[in-house]
C-alpha positions in Angstrom: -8.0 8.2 -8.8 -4.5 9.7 -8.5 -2.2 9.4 -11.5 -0.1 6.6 -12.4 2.7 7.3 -9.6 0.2 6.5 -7.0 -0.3 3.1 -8.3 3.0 2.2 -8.9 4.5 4.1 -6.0 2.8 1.9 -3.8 4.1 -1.4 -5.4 7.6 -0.8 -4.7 6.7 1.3 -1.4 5.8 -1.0 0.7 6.7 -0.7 4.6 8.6 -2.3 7.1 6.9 -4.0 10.2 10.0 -3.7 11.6 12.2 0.0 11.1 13.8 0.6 14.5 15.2 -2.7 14.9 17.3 -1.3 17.2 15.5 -0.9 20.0 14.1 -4.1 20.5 17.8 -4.7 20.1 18.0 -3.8 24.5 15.0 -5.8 24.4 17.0 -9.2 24.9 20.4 -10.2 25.9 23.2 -9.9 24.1 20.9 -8.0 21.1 23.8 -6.6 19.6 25.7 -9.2 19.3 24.2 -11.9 17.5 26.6 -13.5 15.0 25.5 -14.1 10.9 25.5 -17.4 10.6 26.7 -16.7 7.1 29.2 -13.7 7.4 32.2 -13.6 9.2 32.9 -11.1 12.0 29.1 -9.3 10.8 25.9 -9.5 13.3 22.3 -10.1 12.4 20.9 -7.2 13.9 17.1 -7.6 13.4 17.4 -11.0 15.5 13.6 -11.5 15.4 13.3 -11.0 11.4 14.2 -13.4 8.5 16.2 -10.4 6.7 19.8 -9.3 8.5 18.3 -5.9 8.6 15.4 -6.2 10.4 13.1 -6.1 7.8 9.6 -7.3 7.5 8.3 -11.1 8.8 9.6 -12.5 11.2 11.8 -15.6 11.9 10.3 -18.3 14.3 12.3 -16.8 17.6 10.5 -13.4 16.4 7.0 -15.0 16.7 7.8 -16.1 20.3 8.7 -12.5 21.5 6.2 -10.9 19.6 3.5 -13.5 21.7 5.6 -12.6 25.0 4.8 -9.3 24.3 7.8 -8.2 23.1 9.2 -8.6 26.4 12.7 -11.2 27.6 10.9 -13.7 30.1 11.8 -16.7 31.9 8.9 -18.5 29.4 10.9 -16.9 26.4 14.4 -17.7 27.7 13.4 -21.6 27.9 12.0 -22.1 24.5 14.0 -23.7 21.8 12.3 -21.4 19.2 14.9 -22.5 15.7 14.7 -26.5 17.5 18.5 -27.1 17.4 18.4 -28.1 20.5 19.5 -25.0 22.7 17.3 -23.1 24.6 17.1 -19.1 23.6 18.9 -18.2 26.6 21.5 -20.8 26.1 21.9 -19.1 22.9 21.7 -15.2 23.8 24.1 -15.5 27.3 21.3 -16.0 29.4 21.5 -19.5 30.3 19.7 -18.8 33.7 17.2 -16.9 33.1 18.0 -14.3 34.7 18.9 -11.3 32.9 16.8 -8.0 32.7 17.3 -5.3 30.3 19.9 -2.6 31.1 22.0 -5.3 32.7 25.2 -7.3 31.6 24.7 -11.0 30.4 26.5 -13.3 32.3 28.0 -14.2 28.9 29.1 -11.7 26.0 30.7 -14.4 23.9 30.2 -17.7 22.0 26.5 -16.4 21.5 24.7 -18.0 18.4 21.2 -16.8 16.8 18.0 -17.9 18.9 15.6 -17.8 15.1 18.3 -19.8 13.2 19.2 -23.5 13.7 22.7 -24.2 13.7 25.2 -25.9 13.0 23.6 -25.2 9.5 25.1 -28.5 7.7 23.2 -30.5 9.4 20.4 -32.4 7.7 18.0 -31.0 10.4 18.8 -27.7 10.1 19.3 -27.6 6.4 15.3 -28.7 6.2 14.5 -26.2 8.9 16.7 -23.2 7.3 15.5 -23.0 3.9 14.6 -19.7 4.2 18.2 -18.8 4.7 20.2 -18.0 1.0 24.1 -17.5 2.0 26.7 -16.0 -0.3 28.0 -12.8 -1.4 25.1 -10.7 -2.8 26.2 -8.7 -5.8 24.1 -6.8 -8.1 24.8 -8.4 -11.6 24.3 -6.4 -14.6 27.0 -7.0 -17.2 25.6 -4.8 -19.7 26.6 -1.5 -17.0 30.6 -2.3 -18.2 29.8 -1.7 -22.0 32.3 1.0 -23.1 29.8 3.3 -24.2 27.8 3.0 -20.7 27.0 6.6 -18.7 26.2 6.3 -15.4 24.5 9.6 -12.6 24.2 9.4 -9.3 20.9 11.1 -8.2 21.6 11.8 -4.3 19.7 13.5 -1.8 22.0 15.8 0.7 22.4 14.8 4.3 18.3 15.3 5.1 16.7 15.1 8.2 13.8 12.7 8.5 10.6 13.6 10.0 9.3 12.2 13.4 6.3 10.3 11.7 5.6 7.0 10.8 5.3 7.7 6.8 7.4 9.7 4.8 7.7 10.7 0.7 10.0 13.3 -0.1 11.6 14.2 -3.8 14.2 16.1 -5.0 14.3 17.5 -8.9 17.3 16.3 -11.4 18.4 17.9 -14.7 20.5 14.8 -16.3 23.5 15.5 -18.8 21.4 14.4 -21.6 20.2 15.9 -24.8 20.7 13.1 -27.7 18.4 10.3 -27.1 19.3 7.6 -24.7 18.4 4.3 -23.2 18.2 4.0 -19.3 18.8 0.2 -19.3 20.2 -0.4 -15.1 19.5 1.1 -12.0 21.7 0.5 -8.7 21.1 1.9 -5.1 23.2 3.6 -3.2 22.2 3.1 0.5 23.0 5.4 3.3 20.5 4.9 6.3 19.7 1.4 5.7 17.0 1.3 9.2 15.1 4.0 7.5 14.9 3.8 3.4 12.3 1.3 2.1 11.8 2.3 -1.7 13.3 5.3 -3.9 11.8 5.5 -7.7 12.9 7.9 -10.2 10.0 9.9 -12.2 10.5 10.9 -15.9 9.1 14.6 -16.3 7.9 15.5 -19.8 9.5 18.0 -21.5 6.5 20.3 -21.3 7.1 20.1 -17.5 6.9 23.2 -15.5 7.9 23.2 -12.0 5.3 24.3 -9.0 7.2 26.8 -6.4 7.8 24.0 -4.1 9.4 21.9 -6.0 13.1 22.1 -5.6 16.3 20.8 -7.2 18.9 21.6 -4.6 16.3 20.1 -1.4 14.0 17.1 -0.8 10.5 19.0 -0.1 7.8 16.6 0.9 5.7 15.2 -2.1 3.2 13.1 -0.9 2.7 10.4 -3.3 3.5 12.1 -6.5 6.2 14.6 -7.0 4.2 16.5 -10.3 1.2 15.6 -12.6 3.5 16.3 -15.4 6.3 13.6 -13.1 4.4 10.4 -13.3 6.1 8.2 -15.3 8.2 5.4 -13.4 11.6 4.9 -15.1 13.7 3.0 -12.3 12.9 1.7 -8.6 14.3 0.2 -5.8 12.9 -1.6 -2.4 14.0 -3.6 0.3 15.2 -6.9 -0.9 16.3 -5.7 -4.4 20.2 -5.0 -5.4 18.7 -3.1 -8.5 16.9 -3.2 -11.4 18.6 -4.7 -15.0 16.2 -4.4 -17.8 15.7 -6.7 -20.6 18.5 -6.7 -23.7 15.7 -5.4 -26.0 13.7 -2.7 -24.3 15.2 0.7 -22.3 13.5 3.9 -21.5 14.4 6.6 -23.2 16.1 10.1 -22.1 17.5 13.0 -23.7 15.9 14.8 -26.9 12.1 14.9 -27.1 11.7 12.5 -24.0 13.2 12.9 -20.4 15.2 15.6 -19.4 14.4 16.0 -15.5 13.5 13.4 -13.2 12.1 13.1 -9.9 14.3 11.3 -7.5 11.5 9.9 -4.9 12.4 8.1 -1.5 9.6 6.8 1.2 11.0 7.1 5.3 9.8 4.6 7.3 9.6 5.9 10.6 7.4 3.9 12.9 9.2 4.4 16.2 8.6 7.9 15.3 12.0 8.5 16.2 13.7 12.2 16.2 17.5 12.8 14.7 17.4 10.6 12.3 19.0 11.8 8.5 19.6 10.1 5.0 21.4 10.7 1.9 20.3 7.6 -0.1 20.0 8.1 -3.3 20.1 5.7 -7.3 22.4 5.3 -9.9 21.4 5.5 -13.2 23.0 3.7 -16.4 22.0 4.8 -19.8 24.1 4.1 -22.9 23.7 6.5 -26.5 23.2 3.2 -28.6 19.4 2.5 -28.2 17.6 -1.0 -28.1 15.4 -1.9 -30.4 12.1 -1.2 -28.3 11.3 1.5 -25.9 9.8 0.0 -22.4 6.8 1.3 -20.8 5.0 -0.2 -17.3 1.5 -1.4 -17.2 -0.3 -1.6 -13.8 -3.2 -4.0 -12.8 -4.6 -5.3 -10.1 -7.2 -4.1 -7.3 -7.8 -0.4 -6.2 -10.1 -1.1 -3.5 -9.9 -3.7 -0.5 -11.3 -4.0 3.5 -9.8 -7.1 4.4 -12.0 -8.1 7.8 -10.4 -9.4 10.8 -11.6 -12.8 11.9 -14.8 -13.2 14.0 -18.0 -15.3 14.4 -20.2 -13.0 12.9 -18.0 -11.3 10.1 -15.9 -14.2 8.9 -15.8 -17.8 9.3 -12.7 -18.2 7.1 -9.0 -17.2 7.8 -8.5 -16.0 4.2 -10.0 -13.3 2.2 -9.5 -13.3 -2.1 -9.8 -10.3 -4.2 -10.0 -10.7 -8.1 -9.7 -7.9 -10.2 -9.9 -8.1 -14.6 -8.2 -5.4 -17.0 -11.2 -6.5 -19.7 -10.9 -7.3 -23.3 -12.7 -3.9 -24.2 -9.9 -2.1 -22.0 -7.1 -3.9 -24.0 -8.7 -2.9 -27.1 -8.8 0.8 -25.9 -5.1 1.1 -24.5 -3.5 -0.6 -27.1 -3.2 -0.6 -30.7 -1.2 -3.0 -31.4 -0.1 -6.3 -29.6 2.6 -5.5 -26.7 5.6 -8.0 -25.1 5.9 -8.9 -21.3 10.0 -9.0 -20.5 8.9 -8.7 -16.6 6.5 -8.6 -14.1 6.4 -8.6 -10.1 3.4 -9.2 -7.8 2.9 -7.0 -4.8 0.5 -7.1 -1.8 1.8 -6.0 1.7 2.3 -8.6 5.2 -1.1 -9.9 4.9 -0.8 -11.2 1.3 -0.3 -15.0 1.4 -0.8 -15.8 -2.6 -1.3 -13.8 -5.6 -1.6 -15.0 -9.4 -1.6 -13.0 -12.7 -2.8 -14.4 -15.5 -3.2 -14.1 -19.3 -6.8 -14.8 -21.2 -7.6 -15.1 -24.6 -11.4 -15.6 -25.9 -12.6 -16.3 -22.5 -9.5 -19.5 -21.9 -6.7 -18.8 -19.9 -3.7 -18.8 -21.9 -0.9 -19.1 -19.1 0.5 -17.6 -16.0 2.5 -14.3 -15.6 3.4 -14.5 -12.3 2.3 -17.0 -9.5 3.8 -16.4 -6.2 1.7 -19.5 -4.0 3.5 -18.3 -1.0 3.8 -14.2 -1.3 6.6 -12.9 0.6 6.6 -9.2 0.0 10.7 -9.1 1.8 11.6 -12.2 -0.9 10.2 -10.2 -4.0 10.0 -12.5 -6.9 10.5 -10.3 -10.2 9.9 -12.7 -13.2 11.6 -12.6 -16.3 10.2 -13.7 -19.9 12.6 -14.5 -23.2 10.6 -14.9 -25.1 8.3 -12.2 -23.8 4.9 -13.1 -23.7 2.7 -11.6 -26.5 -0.6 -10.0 -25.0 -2.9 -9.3 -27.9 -5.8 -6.2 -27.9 -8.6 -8.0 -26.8 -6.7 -10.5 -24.4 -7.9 -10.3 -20.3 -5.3 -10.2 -17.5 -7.0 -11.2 -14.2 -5.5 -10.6 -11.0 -6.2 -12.6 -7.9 -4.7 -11.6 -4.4 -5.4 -13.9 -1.3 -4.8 -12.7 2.3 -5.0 -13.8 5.9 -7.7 -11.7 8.1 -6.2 -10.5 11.1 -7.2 -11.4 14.4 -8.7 -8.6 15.2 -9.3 -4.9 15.6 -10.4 -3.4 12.8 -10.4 -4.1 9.2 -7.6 -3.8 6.8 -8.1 -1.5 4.0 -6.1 -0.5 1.1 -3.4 1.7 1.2 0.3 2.7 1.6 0.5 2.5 5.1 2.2 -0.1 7.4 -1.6 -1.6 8.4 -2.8 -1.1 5.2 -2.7 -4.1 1.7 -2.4 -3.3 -1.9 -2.9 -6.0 -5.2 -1.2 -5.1 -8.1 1.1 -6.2 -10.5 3.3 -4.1 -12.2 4.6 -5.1 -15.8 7.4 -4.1 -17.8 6.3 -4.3 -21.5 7.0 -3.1 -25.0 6.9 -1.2 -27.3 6.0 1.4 -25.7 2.2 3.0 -26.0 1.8 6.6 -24.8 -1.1 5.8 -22.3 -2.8 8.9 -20.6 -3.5 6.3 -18.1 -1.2 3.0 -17.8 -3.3 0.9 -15.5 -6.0 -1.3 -16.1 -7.1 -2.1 -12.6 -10.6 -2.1 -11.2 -12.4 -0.8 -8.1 -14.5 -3.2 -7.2 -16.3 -4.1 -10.4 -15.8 -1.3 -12.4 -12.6 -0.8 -14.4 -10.3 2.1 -14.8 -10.5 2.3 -18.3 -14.0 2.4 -18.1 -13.7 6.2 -16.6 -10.5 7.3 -19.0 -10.4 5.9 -22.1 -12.7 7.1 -25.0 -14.5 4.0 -25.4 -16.6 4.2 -22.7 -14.9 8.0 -20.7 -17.7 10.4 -19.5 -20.9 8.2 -20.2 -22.7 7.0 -17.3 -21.7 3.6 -15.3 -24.7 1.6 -13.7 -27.3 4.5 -14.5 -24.7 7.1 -12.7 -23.6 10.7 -14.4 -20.2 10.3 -12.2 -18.5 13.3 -14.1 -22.0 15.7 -13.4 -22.2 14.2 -9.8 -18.6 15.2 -9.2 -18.6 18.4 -10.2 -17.7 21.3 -7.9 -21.4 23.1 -8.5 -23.6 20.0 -7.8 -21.3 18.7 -4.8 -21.8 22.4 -3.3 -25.7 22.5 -4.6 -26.0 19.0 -2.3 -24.3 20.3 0.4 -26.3 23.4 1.1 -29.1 21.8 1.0 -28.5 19.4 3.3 -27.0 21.4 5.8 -30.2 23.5 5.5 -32.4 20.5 6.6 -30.6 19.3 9.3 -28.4 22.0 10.0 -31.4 25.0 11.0 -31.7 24.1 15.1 -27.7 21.8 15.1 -29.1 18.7 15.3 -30.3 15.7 13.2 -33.1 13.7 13.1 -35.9 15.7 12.2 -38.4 14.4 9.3 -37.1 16.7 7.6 -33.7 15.7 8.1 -34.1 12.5 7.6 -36.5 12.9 4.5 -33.3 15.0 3.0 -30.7 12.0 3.8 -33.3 9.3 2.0 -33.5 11.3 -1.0 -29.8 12.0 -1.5 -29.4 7.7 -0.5 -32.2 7.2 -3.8 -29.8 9.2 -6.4 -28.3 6.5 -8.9 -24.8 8.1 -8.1 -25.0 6.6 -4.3 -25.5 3.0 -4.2 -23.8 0.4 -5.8 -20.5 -0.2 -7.1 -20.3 3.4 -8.9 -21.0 4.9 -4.8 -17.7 3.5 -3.8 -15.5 5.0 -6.4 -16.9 8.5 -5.9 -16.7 8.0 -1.6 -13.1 8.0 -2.8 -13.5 11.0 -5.0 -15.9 13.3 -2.8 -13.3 13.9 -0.2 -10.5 15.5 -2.4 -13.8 18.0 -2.9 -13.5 20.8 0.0 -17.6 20.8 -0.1 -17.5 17.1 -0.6 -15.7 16.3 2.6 -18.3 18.4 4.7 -21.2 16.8 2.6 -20.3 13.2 3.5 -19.9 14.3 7.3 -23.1 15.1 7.4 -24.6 12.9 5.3 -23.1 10.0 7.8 -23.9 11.9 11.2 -27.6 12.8 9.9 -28.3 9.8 8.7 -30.5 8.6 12.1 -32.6 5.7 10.1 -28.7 4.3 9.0 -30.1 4.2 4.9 -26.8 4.7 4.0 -24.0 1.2 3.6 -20.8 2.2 3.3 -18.1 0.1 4.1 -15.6 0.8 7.1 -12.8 1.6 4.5 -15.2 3.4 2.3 -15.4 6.1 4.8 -12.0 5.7 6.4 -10.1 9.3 4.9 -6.4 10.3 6.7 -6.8 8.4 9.5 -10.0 9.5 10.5 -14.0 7.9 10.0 -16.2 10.1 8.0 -19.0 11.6 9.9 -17.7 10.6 13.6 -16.5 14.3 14.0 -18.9 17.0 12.8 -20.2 20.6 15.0 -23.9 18.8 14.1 -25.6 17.1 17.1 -26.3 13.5 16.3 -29.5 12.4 15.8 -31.4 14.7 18.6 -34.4 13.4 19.7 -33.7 10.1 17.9 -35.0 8.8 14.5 -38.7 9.4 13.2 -39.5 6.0 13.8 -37.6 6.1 17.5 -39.7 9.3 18.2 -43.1 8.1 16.8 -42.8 5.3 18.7 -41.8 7.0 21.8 -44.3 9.7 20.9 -47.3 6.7 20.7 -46.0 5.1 24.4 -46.1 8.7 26.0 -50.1 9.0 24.7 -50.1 5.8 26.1 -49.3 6.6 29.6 -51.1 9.9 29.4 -54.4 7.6 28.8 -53.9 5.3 31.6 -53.1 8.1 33.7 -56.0 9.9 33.0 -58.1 6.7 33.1 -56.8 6.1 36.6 -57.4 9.6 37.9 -60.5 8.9 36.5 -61.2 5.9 38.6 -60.0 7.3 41.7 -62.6 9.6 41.7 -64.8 7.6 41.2 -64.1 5.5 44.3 
C-alpha cells in the first residue's frame, strides 16, 4: 500500500464527469448563452450540470441529453425537462425544432435555462429547485485578518497540461519560516477553472532530501505522491470548496523542527483529452507565530479495496452494493496512546456513492455518528464540524459503511482515482497530534492496515500467510522461474506439468483468501512479480485460480490477457484426456468396422 498521500490524495481528488463543458456547449442552441438564474449578466455554462461550472451530476435537462445521446433532437427539443412549463427549445431559441449545430438559433435573446425551473419564486419551482443555493459565495475565515496573520501564495507558472485524461503534477516550496508556526487557513487561487479539480499541499520533514526530478522552479509529474519523505497533508482544496478554515484550537505546524518545504500538488482533469490547454492555479496559505493550543494531525479510514458490479440477472439482483470497513479496537490501541479529539471530518466516495456513514464504537455499542451523508453528493461536499470535538478513546471502533448504485453495465467498478473508478474513506481532522508512521486505519477487505504496520501485530503472519517472506524480491523471482520453466519449455500452456505447477503455487497459504488479494495488489509493483501473475493467469488452463476482475485489473490493463506464452495449447489435462479417450474410441470402432467388412 502506498503511503499516506495516496489515501488522502484521493479523497479530495476526485474527478469531474464533466471537464470540457465546453464542447457540448455547440452541442445545443444557444449553449453559450444560458443566463444564471441567480447572477446578473453571468451564464451557466455547464447547462446540463447542477454546478455553474460544469462540474459533476447532472441537472434533470442533463439526464435527457445524456439519454439522447448527447445529441439536440426534435424528441429533446420538446421535453419540458425542469417542468415549468416551457419546452427545452422554447427555452434555448429553438422553439421549432429545427436548429442543428453550427447554425444560428432563430432566437439569441430572452433564453432561460432548460435544467432550472423558473420563475424561481414560485411555490412550484421553489420545491423543484432545492438543489439550487443563491447568493454571493465568499470564503469566510475571520481568523485570516488577525494582525499577526502571514499569508504565501504557492503558485505554479503558466504550465501546459498534458493531452490525457489524468494528471498529478507538483512543484517544491521553501516557505519564509524558521520559528514555529500554525497554518490555520487555506484559500485557492483559481486560474483554469474547466481543468483544476483538487490541489493539496505536502509537509516535507526536515530530513527531506530531494530526488533529481523533483523541482522547485517546474511542476514535474508526481504521480500520486510527490516524496516518501512529502506525505503528510497540511491543506487541500476541491471542487465545491472556497477553502479550508481550521478549528480555533488545533493548526499544523511549520517552521523550526517541523515543515520547512512543502509540496504544492494539483490533479488535471483532462477527459476530452484536449491539447493547448495551461494553468497556473495554485493555494494560499495563512499561518500566524502565536500557536494554538493543539497541533492537528489527519486520520484516514474507510475501504482500500472495492469491484462494484454492474447490474445483471446473474451477478446482481440489487441496484445497490454496501462496503463496510472497521479501524478495530486493537488498531486504536496501537496508533494511539492517548485519547484524540475529532474538530472535522468529510465523507468521500466518487459518482456512484449514494450514502456513506462513519461512526464511533465503544465496547461493542455505537456511541454516535461522525458523519452521515444519506444522500452523498461528492460536488455538495459536506465537511462536518464538532465543538465540542468528539473524544475517541484507544480501544474505541470507527466503522465505515459506503453504499453505491451498480452501473448498468459494462464492466465492474473498481477502486481507484480515476473518473470510472469509487473510493470510501473518511478523512478526519483530529488532535493532538500522534506521530503515526502510518495515519490510516482502513481495511482491505477484512484485513486491516494496522494489522501489516504497527508493532502489535507488523511482520507476523495473517490467515497462516508469511506476507513479508512471500513478498520478497528472492522468493517472487524463485516462483517465477520456476514457473516459467514448466510452462514456458515448448511456449505454451497446458501441459501436466504446467498445470501441476499452477495447482501447487494456487495451494500456498499466501494465495487464497483474503491475505491473496492484498498481495495481487502488491506483486505487480514487483518487476518479477508482474511477469509471475501473467503467467500464472494465462497458464492456468483448469481456471484454479479466483481472482476478482479488479484484483487483476493493473494500469488499465487485465493481468494475464497479454503474455508471449501460448494459451492453454492442446487444452487442459482433463480437455485432453477426454479428447484423448474419444479418439481411442473412434480408433476401436474403426477398426471393429474394418473388421466387419472383411468379414462380409
Amino acid at each position: 500500500m502506498m503511503v499516506f498521500v495516496r489515501v488522502a490524495f484521493v479523497l479530495l481528488t476526485l474527478v469531474s464527469w464533466s471537464c470540457g463543458f465546453k464542447r457540448y456547449q455547440t452541442l445545443i442552441p444557444n449553449g453559450d448563452r444560458v443566463p444564471h438564474p441567480c447572477t446578473k449578466d453571468s451564464v451557466w455554462g455547464g447547462v446540463g450540470h447542477i454546478i455553474p461550472e460544469g462540474e459533476g451530476r447532472r441537472n434533470a435537462f442533463g439526464e435527457h441529453f445524456q439519454l439522447n445521446g448527447k445529441r439536440w433532437t426534435r424528441e429533446l427539443c420538446l421535453m419540458d425537462s425542469d417542468t415549468d412549463g416551457r419546452t427545452n427549445g422554447e427555452e434555448l431559441g429553438d422553439p421549432d425544432c429545427v436548429w442543428r449545430p453550427g447554425q444560428v438559433p432563430s432566437r439569441t435573446v430572452n433564453v432561460s435555462h432548460p435544467g432550472i425551473c423558473e420563475p424561481m419564486t414560485s411555490h412550484k419551482c421553489l420545491m423543484y429547485n432545492t438543489w439550487i443555493v443563491c447568493g454571493v459565495k465568499e470564503f469566510r475565515c475571520d481568523t485570516v485578518n488577525d494582525t499577526d496573520m502571514k499569508n504565501i501564495t504557492l503558485q505554479f507558472p503558466v504550465t501546459d497540461i498534458p493531452s490525457t485524461e489524468t494528471n498529478y503534477y507538483c512543484m517544491l516550496f521553501d516557505l519564509p519560516v524558521k520559528n514555529a508556526h500554525h497554518l490555520v487557513a487555506v484559500q485557492p487561487v483559481i486560474d483554469n477553472k474547466d481543468i483544476v479539480h483538487h490541489m493539496l499541499v505536502f509537509g516535507c520533514n526536515p530530513s527531506f532530501t530531494r530526488y533529481d526530478s523533483m523541482s522547485k522552479t517546474t511542476p514535474y509529474p508526481c504521480g500520486m505522491v510527490p516524496h516518501r519523505s512529502c506525505s503528510q497533508i497540511i491543506g487541500t482544496w476541491t471542487v465545491g470548496s472556497l477553502g479550508e478554515c481550521m478549528h480555533e484550537n488545533v493548526g499544523f505546524t511549520l517552521g523550526s523542527g517541523s515543515y520547512t518545504t512543502v509540496a504544492l500538488q494539483i490533479h488535471w482533469n483532462n477527459p476530452s483529452l484536449l491539447s493547448g490547454l495551461q494553468d497556473s492555479s495554485g493555494l494560499r496559505l495563512y499561518y500566524t507565530p502565536h500557536l494554538r493550543q493543539n497541533d492537528a494531525g489527519i486520520l484516514v479510514v474507510g475501504v482500500d479495496y472495492l469491484q462494484i458490479d454492474p447490474m445483471s440477472a446473474s451477478t446482481a439482483t440489487s441496484p445497490t452494493d454496501e462496503y463496510t470497513a472497521t479501524c478495530h479496537s486493537r488498531c486504536t490501541e496501537a496508533m494511539f496512546q492517548s485519547t484524540i479529539y475529532i474538530t472535522t471530518a468529510i465523507n468521500h466516495m466518487h459518482y456512484l456513492g449514494v450514502t456513506q456513514r462513519i461512526e464511533l464504537y465503544r465496547n461493542g455499542s455505537k456511541v454516535r455518528d461522525i458523519t452521515y451523508d444519506r444522500f452523498y453528493e461528492y460536488d455538495n461536499p459536506v465537511i462536518n464540524t464538532f465543538d465540542p470535538p468528539i473524544e475517541v478513546r484507544r480501544g474505541d471502533e470507527i466503522k465505515t459503511m459506503c453504499i453505491y448504485k451498480r452501473p448498468a453495465d459494462g464492466n465492474p467498478v473498481c477502486f481507484g482515482e480515476a473518473t470510472s473508478d469509487e473510493m470510501c474513506y473518511g478523512f478526519i481532522t483530529y488532535y493532538p497530534l500522534h506521530q503515526l508512521d502510518r495515519p490510516w486505519c482502513t481495511s482491505r477487505k477484512t484485513i486491516p492496515s494496522c494489522d501489516r504496520h504497527y508493532s502489535h501485530r507488523k511482520g507476523k503472519p495473517i490467515d497462516n500467510c508469511d506476507y513479508s517472506t512471500f513478498l520478497s524480491v528472492s522468493n517472487v523471482d524463485g516462483m517465477y522461474q520456476r514457473l516459467l520453466s514448466n510452462c514456458a519449455a515448448s511456449n505454451a500452456c497446458g501441459s501436466r506439468t504446467c498445470t501441476n505447477a499452477v495447482k501447487k503455487v494456487m495451494s500456498h497459504p499466501c494465495m487464497s483468501g483474503n491475505i491473496a488479494n492484498y498481495l495481487m495488489y502488491k506483486l505487480p509493483f514487483i518487476d518479477s512479480g508482474y511477469k509471475f501473475l501473467k503467467l500464472l493467469i494465462k497458464c492456468d488452463c483448469d481456471r484454479v485460480t479466483d481472482f476478482e476482475y479488479c484484483e487483476r485489473k493493473v494500469n488499465g490493463g487485465l493481468i494475464g490477457e497479454y503474455t508471449n506464452i501460448t494459451p492453454c495449447v492442446g487444452g487442459s489435462n482433463r480437455i485432453q484426456s477426454a479428447i484423448d479417450r474419444i479418439a481411442s474410441l473412434m480408433c476401436i470402432l474403426v477398426l471393429h468396422v474394418c473388421f466387419i467388412n472383411k468379414q462380409l
